[in-house]
C-alpha positions as CSV (number, residue, x, y, z in Angstrom):
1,X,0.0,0.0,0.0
2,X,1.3,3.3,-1.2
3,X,0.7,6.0,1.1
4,X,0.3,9.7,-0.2
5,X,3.4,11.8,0.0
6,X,3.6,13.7,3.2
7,X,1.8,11.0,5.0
8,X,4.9,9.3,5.9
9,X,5.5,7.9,10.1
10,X,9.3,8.4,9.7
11,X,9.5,11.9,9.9
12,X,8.0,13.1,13.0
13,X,9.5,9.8,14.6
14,X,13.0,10.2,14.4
15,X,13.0,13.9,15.9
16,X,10.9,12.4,19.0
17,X,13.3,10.1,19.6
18,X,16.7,11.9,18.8
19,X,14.9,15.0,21.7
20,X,14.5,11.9,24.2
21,X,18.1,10.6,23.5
22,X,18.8,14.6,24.3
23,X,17.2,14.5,27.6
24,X,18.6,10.8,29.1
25,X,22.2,12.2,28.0
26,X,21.6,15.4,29.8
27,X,20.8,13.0,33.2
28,X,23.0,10.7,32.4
29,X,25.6,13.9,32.7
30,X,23.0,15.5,36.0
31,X,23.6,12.1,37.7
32,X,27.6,11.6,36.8
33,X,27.8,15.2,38.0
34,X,25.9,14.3,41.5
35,X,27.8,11.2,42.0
36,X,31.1,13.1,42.2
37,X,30.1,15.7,44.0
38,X,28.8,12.9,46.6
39,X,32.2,11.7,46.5
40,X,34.1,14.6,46.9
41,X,31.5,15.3,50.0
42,X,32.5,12.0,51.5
43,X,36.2,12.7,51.3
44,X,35.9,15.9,52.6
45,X,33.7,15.1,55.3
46,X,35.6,11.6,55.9
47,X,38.9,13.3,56.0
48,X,37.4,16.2,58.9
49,X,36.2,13.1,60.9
50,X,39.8,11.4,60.7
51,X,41.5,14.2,62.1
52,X,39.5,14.3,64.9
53,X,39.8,10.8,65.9
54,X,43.2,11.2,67.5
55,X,41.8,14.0,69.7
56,X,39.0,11.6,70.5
57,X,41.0,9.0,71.2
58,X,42.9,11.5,73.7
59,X,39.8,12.4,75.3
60,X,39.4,8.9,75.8
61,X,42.7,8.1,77.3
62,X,42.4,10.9,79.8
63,X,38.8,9.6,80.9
64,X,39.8,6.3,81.6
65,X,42.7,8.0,83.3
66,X,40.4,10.6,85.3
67,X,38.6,7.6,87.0
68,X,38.6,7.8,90.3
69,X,41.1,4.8,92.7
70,X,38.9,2.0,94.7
71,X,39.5,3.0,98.3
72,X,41.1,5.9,100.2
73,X,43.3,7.0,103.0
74,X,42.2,8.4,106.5
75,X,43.3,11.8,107.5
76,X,45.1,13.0,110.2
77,X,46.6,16.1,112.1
78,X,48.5,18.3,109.2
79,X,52.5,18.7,109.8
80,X,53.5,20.2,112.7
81,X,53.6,23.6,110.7
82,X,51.0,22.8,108.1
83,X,47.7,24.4,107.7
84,X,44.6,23.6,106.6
85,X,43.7,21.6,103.5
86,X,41.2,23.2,100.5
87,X,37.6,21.9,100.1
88,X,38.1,18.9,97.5
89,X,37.0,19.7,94.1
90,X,36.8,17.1,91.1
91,X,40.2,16.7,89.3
92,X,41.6,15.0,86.1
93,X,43.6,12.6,85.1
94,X,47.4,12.7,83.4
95,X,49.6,11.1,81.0
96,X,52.7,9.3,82.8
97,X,55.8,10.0,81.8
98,X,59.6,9.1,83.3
99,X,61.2,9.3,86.7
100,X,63.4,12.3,85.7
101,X,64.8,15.1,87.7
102,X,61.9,17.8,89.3
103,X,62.6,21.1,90.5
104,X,64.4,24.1,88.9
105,X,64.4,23.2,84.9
106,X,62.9,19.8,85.3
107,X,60.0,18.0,84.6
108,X,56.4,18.3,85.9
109,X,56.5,22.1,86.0
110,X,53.7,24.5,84.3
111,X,55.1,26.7,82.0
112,X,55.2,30.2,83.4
113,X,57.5,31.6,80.5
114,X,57.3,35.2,79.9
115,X,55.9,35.6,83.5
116,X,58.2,38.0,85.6
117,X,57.7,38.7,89.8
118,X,55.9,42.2,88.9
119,X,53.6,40.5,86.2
120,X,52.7,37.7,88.7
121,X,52.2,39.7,92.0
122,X,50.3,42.5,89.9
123,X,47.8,39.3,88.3
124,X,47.3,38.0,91.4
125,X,46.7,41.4,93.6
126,X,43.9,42.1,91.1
127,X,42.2,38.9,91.2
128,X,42.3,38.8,95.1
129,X,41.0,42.3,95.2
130,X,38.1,41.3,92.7
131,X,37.3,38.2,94.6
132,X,37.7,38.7,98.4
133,X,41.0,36.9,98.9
134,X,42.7,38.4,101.9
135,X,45.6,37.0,102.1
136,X,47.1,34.2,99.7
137,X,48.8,31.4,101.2
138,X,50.3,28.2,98.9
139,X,47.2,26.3,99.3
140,X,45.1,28.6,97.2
141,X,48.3,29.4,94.9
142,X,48.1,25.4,94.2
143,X,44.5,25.4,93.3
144,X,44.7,28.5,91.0
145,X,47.3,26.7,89.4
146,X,46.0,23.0,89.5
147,X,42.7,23.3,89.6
148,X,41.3,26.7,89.3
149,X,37.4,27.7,89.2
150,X,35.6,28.1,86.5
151,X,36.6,31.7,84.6
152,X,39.7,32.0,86.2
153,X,42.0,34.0,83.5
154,X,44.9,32.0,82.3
155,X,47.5,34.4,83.4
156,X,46.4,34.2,87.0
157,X,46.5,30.2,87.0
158,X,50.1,31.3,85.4
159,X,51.3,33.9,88.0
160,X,50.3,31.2,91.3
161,X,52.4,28.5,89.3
162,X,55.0,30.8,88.7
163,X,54.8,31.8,92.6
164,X,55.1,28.1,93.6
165,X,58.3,27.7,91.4
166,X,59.9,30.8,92.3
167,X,58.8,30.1,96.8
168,X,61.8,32.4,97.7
169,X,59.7,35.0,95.2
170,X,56.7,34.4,97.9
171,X,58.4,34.3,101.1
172,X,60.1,38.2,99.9
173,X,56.2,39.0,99.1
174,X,54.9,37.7,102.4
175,X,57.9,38.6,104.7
176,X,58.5,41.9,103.5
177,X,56.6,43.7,106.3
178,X,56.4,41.5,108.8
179,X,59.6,39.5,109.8
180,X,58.3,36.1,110.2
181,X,57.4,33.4,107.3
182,X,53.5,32.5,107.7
183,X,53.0,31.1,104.3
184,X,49.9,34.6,103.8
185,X,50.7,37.5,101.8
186,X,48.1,39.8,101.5
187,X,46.5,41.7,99.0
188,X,48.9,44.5,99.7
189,X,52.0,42.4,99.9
190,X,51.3,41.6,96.3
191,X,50.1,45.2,95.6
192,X,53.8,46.5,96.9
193,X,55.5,43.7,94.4
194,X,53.2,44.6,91.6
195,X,54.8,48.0,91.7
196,X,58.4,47.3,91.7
197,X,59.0,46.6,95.6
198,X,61.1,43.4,94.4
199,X,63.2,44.8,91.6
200,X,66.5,43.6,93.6
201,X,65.3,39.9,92.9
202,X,64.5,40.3,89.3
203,X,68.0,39.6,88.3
204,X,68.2,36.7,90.8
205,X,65.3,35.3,89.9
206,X,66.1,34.9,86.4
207,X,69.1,33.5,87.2
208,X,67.1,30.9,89.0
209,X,65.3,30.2,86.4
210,X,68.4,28.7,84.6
211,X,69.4,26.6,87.3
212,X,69.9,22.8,87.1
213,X,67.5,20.6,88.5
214,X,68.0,20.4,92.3
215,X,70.5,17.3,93.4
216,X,70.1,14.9,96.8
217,X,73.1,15.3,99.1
218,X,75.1,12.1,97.3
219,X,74.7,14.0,94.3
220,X,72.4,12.3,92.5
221,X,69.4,14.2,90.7
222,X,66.6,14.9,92.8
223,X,63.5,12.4,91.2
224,X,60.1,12.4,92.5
225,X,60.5,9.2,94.0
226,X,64.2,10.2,95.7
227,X,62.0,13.4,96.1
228,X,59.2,11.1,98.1
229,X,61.8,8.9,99.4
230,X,62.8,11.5,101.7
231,X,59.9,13.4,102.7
232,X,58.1,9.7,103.5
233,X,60.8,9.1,106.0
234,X,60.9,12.3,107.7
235,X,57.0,12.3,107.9
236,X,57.2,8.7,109.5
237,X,59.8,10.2,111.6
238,X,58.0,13.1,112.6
239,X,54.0,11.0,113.4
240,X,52.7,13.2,110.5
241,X,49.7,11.6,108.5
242,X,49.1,14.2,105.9
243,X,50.2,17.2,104.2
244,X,49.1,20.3,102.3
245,X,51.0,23.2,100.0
246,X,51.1,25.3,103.2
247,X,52.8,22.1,105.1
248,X,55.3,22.1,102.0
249,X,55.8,25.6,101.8
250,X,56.9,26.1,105.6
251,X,58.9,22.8,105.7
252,X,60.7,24.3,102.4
253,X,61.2,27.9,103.3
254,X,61.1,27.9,107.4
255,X,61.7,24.5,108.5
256,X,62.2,23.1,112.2
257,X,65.5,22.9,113.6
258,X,67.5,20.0,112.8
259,X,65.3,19.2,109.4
260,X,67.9,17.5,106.9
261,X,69.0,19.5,103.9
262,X,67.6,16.7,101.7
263,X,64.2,17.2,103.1
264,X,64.0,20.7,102.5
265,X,65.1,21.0,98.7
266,X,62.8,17.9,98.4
267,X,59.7,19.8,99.3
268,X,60.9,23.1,98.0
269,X,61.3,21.0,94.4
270,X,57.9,19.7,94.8
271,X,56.6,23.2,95.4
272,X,58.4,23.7,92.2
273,X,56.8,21.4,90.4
274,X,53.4,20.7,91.0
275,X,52.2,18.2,88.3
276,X,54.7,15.8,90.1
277,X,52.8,16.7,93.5
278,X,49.3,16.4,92.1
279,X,50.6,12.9,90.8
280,X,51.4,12.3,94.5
281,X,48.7,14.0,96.3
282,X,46.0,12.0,93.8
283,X,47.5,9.1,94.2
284,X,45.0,7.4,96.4
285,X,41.4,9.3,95.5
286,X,40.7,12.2,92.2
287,X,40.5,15.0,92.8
288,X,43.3,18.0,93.4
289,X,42.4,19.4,96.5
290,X,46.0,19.8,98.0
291,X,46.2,17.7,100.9
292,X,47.3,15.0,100.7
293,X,48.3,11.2,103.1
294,X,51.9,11.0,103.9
295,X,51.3,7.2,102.8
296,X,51.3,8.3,99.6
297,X,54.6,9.5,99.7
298,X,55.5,5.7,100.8
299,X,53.9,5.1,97.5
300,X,55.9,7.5,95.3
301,X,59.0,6.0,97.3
302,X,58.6,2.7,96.2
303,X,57.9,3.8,92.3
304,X,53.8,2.9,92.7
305,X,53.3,6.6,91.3
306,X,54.7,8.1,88.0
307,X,55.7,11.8,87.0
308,X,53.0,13.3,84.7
309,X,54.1,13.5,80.7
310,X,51.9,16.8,80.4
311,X,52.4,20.2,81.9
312,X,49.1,21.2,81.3
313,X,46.6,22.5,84.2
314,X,43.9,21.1,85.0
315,X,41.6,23.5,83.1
316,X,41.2,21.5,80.0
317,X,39.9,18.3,82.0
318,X,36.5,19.3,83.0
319,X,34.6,18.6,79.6
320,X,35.4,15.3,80.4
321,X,33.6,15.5,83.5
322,X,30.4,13.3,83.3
323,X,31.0,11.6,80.1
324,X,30.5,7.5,80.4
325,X,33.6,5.6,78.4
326,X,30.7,4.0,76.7
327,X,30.0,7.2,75.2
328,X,33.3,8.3,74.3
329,X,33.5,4.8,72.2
330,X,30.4,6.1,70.7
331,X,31.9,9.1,69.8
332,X,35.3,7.4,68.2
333,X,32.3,5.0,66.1
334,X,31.3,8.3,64.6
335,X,34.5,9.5,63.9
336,X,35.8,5.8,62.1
337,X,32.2,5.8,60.1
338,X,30.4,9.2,59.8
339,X,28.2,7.9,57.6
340,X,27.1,4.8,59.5
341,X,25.4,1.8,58.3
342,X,22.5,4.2,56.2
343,X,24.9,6.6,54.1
344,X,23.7,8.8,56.6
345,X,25.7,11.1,59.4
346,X,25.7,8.4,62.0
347,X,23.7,10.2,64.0
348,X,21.0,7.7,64.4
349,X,23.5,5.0,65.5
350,X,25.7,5.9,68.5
351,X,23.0,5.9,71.3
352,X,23.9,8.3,74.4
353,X,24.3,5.7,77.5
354,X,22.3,5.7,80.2
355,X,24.1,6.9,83.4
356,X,26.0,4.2,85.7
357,X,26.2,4.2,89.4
358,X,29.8,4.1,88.3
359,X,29.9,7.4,87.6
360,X,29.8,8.9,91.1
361,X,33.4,9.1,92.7
């Protein structure tokens, strides 16, 4: 059958087809297009999550290592020159590093670089005039530095460190208008130092601050556990059952008659450093509050307790505060599969655990 010309089904056919073969290239190309862009995404977002694995896995560390020790140790009467201890506040745990050499230059120290006596004393003067703190003694310079409240600036956690590296620094402070070394400087002590009244020790100071480690009497370098070693058998010695910053402070600067040379450079180092007496003092419970059982002393003696690997105060612990290991293994899930079993964000797998009665200290 001949059909009439211009009746033919070829013609409008062909462009039909040829504008649909048009269109599945062009989302052929949309969905190509999409499927990179999905890939570069996942890289991007895979690579973010990687990085911060490690700092997870940190986080993690120092939780397991903020847990709190089974058991405790009874308190007693403070040395026979100590004070008072702090209220107990929640601390944090710390990296463990070598028994090296403590005091002057050595390990377990905060850094206090850049932080001069008339920087420190004018820090301090100002933050005990804004808060009521009339005077200072050691015991409060160690929780500034160890375990200060909540908004505390950085440079006055810095100036009470720098104070308990530098106790010949406080005892000029504290002793400059009154002849006898009570461990309390006042708000105008620090005033006075703030404004130059200790310029003769500014060059002494500093040349402190290069000194070598402190030694022990056969020559060897003072370690915390020679360090402990010492104080332990002086505080056996002496019927004392626990200690404080004040209790170190007077023992290092104004200690009894007859107290061996040993034992007063090994407090007057832990003053120095006071990671390495946190480490000590936290030995048997959490939480930095200063005062500390002589038994743990024995402890450090005998090598049961380990000189922290980080300087760092105890500022950047309290996030951790609260937060169940099961959750922090959540939290590393994420970070090794952000997109979870879905292609989602992983955020409907890691469940937030339920709080454990191990939780409470």
């Amino acid at each position: 059958m001949n059909l009439p010309s211009g009746l033919g089904v070829s013609q409008p056919i062909q462009p039909s087809l040829g504008s649909l073969g048009g269109v599945s290239g062009m989302a052929s190309q949309i969905e190509s297009s999409l499927q990179q862009v999905q890939s570069q995404l996942e890289q991007v977002l895979g690579a973010l999550m990687q990085g911060y694995m490690s700092q997870i896995q940190s986080l993690m560390q120092q939780a397991r290592n903020a847990l709190p020790n089974a058991g405790g140790e009874a308190g007693g009467a403070g040395a026979p020159t100590g004070g008072a201890g702090l209220p107990s506040t929640a601390g944090s745990g710390e990296g463990v590093a070598g028994n090296g050499a403590i005091g002057a230059g050595g390990i377990g120290q905060i850094d206090t670089s850049g932080m001069t006596t008339q920087s420190a004393a004018g820090a301090l003067s100002a933050y005990m005039q804004q808060n009521g703190i009339d005077p200072i003694t050691p015991n409060q310079l160690y929780q500034l530095a160890m375990n200060p409240p909540a908004g505390t600036p950085p440079d006055v956690s810095k100036a009470a460190a720098f104070m308990l590296q530098n106790p010949d620094v406080f005892q000029a402070i504290e002793t400059h208008d009154v002849a006898s070394t009570d461990g309390k400087a006042g708000i105008g002590d620090m005033q006075w130092a703030a404004q130059g009244g200790l310029d003769d020790l500014q060059s002494a100071q500093s040349a402190q601050s290069t000194q070598a480690a402190p030694a022990m009497s056969d020559g060897s370098p003072m370690t915390m556990q020679s360090a402990a070693g010492a104080l332990s058998a002086y505080f056996q010695q002496q019927g004392t059952k626990s200690v404080d910053p004040n209790a170190m402070y007077q023992l290092a600067m104004d200690p009894p008659a007859g107290t061996p040379p040993d034992v007063q450079n090994a407090a007057k180092a832990l003053l120095a450093s006071p990671q390495a007496y946190k480490a000590i003092e936290t030995a048997d419970r959490a939480g930095a509050d200063g005062l500390s059982a002589t038994s743990n002393f024995s402890k450090a003696a005998q090598g049961e307790v380990q000189m922290p690997a980080s300087t760092a105060t105890a500022s950047a612990s309290p996030a951790l505060e609260g937060f169940h290991p099961q959750m922090l293994m959540s939290m590393q899930g994420l970070a090794m599969n952000p997109f979870g079993a879905t292609g989602g964000f992983g955020m409907g797998g890691p469940q937030m655990p339920k709080a454990q009665d191990d939780d409470v200290a």
